[in-house]
N, C-alpha and C positions, 0 to 999 in steps of 0.2 A: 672630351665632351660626351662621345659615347659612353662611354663607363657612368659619367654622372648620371646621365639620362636614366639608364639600367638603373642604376642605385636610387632614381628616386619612383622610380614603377615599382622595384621591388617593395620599396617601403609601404607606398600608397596601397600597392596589393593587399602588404601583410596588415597594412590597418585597415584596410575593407574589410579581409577576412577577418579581423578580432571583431570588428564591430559587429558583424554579422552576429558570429556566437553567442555574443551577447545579446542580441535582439531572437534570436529565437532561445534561448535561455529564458527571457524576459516573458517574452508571450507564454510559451511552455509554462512558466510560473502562475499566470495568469488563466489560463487553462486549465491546470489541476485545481485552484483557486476553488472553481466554479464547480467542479465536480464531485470537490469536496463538501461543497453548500448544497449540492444536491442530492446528494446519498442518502441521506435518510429519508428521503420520499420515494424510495425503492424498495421492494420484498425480492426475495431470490433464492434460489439453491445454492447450497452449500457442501460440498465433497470432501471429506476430511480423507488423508489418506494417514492409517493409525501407522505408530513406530512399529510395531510389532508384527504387520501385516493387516492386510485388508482396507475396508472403508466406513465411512461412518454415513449416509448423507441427511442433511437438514435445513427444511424450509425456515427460513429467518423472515420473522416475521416484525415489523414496527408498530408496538402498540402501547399509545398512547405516551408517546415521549421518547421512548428506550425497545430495544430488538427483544424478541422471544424467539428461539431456538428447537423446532419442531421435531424430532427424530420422523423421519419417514421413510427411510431403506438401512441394509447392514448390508455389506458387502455387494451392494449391487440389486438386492432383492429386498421388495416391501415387504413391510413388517406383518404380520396375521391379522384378521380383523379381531384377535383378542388385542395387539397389539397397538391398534390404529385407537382402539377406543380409548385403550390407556392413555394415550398421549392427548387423544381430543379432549379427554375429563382434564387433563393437567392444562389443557391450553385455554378451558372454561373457567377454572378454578381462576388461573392467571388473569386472564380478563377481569370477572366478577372482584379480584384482589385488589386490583389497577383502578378500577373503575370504585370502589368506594373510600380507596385510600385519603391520608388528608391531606389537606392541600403542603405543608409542609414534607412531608413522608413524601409526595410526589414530587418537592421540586430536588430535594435532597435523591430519590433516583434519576431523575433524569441529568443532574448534573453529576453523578457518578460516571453515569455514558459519556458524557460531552466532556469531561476532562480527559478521558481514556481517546476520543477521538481526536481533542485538542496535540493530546500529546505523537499519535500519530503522521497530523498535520506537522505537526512541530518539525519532527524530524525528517520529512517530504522536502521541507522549505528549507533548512537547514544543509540539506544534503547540495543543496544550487547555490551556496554561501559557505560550506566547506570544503566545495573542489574547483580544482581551474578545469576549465573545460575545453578541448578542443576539438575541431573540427577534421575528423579523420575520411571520410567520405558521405557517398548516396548508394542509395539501393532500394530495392523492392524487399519489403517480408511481410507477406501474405499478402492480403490485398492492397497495402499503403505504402506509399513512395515515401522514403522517412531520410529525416540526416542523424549521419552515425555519427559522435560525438563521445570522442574516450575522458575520464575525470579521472584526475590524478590529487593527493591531498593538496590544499591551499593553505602557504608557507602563512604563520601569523593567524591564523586560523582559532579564535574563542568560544571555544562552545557555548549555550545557555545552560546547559544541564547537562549531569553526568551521564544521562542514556546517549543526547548527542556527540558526547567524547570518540564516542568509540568510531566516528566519521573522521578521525584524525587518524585513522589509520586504515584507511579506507582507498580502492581504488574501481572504476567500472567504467561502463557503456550506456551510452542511453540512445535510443531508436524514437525520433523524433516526428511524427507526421507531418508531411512539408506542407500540407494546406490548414491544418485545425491547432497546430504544434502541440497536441495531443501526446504523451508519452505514450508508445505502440510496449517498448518493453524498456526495462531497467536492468542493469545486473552492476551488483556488489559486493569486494572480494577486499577480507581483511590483511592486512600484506603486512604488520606487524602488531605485535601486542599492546594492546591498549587498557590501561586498569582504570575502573570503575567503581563507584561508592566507596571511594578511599580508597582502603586497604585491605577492603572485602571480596574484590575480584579483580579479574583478568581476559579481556577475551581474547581469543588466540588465533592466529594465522590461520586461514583456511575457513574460519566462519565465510558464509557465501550465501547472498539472498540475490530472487530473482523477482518483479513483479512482471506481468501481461495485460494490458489495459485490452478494453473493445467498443466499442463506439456502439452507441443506443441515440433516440431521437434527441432533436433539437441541442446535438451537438456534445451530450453530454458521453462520455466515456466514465467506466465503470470496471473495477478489477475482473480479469480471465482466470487469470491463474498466481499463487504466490506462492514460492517454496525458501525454504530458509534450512538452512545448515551453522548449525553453532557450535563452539566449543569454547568454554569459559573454565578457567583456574578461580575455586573458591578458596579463601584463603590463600592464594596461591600455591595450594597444595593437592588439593584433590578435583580430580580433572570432571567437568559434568556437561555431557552433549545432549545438544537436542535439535528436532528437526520438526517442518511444517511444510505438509504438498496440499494444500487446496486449491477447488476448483470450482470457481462460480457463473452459474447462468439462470436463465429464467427469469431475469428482471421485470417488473414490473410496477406501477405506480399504485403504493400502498392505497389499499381500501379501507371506508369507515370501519370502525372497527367491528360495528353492528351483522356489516353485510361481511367482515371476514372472516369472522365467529360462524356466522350463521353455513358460508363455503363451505366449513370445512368440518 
């Protein structure tokens, strides 16, 4: 009788815990959801850190539909006021460009942008439908109390699209915030070869991406940091890396375009 007893607490435990998973899975999903709807009514800095060495940084700015990309520091250091001018004549050109374009021409840009984000989202949502996830502990990292949660590939597992393939061979962390289910951080690690666009690539063990979210008003969280390490077989002959360390902050809620023109 004892034994049974045990066998069915055990059970009931371990379906607590799935169910668990799944519901902050679920939120968490619902959470970036909204964050992603609210991104474009943000402006920010942007830190490129280049393959070669050094930095790039630039205010990204939303105008009129789609981002513009401000050069405002190299390496750490503002640019000269011959430099500053340069960029504010290209970012008046740009406006005055935006601003009399036609209404076609316009919608044709901004749905350039919004496919590029769609396809972003795409693979956010996908990545919470491509792995099992489980519940590996709690902890503090930095200021938020978060659940750790290791994802391993999901057996049966159909991609929509050849970019999300490459989640079939995928394995990570994810640091959960336990009051907002806000993603705190991500990490994603390729654990075998996954070929893509047919028979025109490969990408290969050791690709590794991390994101960093951070919390801004009325709940809304917003990328810290994102670094990515690749390595893809073209043809599957000739090996081609690449990488990506940015770092963003300075958020804030896009101005008419008139008064952010006029800023800066």
């Amino acid at each position: 009788m004892m034994k049974q007893v045990v066998l069915v607490a055990v059970l009931a435990a371990a379906s607590f815990a799935q169910h668990d998973v799944e519901t902050i899975i679920q939120r968490s999903v619902g959470a970036n959801a909204a964050d992603w709807k609210a991104a474009p009514d943000y402006d920010y800095i942007e830190r490129d850190r280049q393959q070669g060495g050094g930095t790039r940084t630039y205010e990204e700015l939303m105008i009129l539909g789609s981002p513009y990309e401000r050069l405002v520091a190299v390496n750490g250091k503002p640019l000269s006021s011959e430099q500053q001018a340069g960029e504010q004549q290209k970012l008046a050109t740009t406006v005055v460009e935006r601003q009399k374009e036609s209404p076609q021409g316009r919608r044709q840009r901004i749905a350039k942008y919004e496919k590029g984000r769609e396809g972003d989202d795409l693979m956010m949502e996908q990545l919470t439908k491509a792995l099992d996830f489980k519940l590996v502990g709690e902890q503090r990292l930095g200021s938020q109390d978060v659940y750790v949660l290791k994802a391993t590939p999901r057996p049966g597992y159909k991609p929509p699209n050849a970019e999300a393939k490459v989640l079939t061979g995928m394995e990570g962390k994810l640091w959960i915030d336990k009051k907002t289910f806000q993603w705190v951080k991500v990490e994603a690690t390729v654990i075998r070869p996954v070929s893509i666009g047919g028979f025109l690539a490969e990408v290969e063990p050791g690709t590794h991406f991390e994101l960093e979210k951070m919390p801004l008003a009325d709940n809304i969280w917003l990328p810290k940091h994102f670094a990515m390490k690749s390595r893809a077989k073209i043809l599957f002959l000739f090996t081609r890396k690449s990488q990506a360390d940015e770092t963003y902050s300075g958020y804030h809620k896009t101005a008419p375009i008139e008064a952010a023109a006029a800023e800066r």
